[in-house]
Each structure stands twice: as structure tokens, then as C-alpha cells.
C-alpha positions in Angstrom: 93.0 126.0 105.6 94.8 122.9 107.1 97.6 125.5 108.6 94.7 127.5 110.0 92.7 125.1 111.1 94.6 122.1 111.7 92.1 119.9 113.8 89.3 120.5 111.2 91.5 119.6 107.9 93.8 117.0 109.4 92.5 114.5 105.9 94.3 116.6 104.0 98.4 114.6 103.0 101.5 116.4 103.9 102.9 118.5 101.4 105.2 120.5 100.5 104.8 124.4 97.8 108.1 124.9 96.4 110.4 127.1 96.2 108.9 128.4 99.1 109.1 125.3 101.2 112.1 124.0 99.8 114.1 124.3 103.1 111.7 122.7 105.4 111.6 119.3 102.6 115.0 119.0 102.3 114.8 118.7 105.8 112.5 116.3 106.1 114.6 114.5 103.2 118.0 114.9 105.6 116.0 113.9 108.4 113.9 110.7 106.8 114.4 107.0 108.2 112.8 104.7 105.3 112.4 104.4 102.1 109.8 107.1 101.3 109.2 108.1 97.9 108.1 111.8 97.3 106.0 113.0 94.2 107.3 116.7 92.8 104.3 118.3 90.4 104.8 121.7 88.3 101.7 123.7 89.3 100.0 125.3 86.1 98.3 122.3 84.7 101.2 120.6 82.7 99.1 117.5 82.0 101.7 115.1 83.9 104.7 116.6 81.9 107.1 117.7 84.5 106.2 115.1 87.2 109.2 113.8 89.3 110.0 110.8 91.8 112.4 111.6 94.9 114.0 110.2 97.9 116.8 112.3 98.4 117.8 116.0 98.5 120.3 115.0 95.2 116.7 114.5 93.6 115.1 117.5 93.4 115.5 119.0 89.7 116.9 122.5 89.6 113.3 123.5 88.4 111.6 122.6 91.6 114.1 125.8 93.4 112.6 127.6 90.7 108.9 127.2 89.3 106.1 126.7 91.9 106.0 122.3 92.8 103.8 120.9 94.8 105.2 117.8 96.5 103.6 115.0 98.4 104.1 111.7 99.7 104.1 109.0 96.3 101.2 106.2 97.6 102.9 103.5 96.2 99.5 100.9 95.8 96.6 103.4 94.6 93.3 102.7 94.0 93.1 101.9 90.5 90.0 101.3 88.3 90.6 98.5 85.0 94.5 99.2 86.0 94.2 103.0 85.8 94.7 105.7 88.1 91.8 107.7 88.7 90.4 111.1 90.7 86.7 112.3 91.3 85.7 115.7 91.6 82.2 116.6 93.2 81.3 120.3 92.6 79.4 122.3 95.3 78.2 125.6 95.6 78.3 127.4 98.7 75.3 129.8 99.1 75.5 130.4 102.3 77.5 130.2 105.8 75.0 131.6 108.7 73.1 129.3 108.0 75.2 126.7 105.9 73.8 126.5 102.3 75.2 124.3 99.9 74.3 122.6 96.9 75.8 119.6 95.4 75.9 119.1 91.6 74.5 115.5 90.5 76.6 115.0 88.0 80.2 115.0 88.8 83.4 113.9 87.1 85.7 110.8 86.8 89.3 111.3 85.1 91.3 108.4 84.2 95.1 108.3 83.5 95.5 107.6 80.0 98.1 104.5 80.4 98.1 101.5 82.7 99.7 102.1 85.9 103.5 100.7 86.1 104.8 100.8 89.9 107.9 103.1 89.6 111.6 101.2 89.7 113.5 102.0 92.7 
């Protein structure tokens, strides 16, 4: 949606679908002037197996040129809860567009990261 409608989902982070994309990031990695760190995540669900830290085109694993990646800009100080990362889903149901219907589930869902959060070396 954000490539379609850029002014209305301009919240949405940069990112990157590999292989797909995999041109237009290593340009960005050529191209880069700091010391950005990049997060590469297998699509499929792997549970956090798979999940890779780059800053340079000599970074990418051979996988990411060949299983679908998503990859987006690492924050390095997240909002952490007791020392834990943490994401929260709300779950609504669109029932209708002309007029906009939607309902909003009250009960929603917190997921913690199982370890304390470490700040990455390098």
C-alpha cells in the first residue's frame, strides 16, 4: 500500500523484500554515509532463527539472494518492557468501506522476546 499510496502510509520503515529487491539494497548499502545497521528476516515464520545484522554488501548471507528476506533498518534503542523486546497486535475487522465499518477486538495481544535484550557488538 505504501508504494501506492505513499502520502497516506508514509509511518510505515523503509524496507527492503529480497531477492527481489536485492539490487536496489546493495545500493543503498554502496551508497550509505554512517554507520547504519540493517536487520535481514527469513519470511515464513522462523521464530527468530535465520535473523541477520548487516552494514555492508559483504554481509548479506547467500540465503538472502535466495529465500524471500525482509530487511529493515536495526533501531538500535527499542522500547523495551522489564528489558524485553516486545510487539502488539490489535485485530480489526473491516465490514465495510462506503461507509467505513470497522470493528476493533477488545482483547488484543502482547508478545515478548523470550531473552533480555543485548545491544548487538559492532
Amino acid at each position: 500500500m505504501q508504494r501506492f499510496f505513499p502520502v497516506d502510509f508514509n509511518y510505515l520503515p523503509e524496507y527492503y523484500l529480497l531477492p527481489d529487491e536485492i539490487n536496489d539494497f546493495e545500493d543503498l548499502l554502496r551508497d550509505k554515509k554512517d554507520d547504519t545497521t540493517y536487520i535481514l528476516k527469513p519470511s515464513k515464520g522462523r521464530a527468530g532463527r535465520g535473523i541477520k545484522l548487516v552494514k555492508t554488501i559483504q554481509d548479506i548471507p547467500k540465503s538472502a539472494y535466495e529465500t524471500e528476506t525482509l530487511v529493515q533498518k536495526y533501531i538500535e534503542n527499542p522500547l523495551l518492557m522489564g528489558n524485553k523486546k516486545f510487539d502488539a497486535r490489535l485485530y480489526v475487522m473491516i465490514y465495510g468501506v462506503d461507509p467505513i465499518v470497522a470493528y476493533l477486538c477488545e482483547e488484543g495481544l502482547a508478545r515478548f522476546c523470550t531473552h533480555n535484550y543485548q545491544k548487538p557488538n559492532g
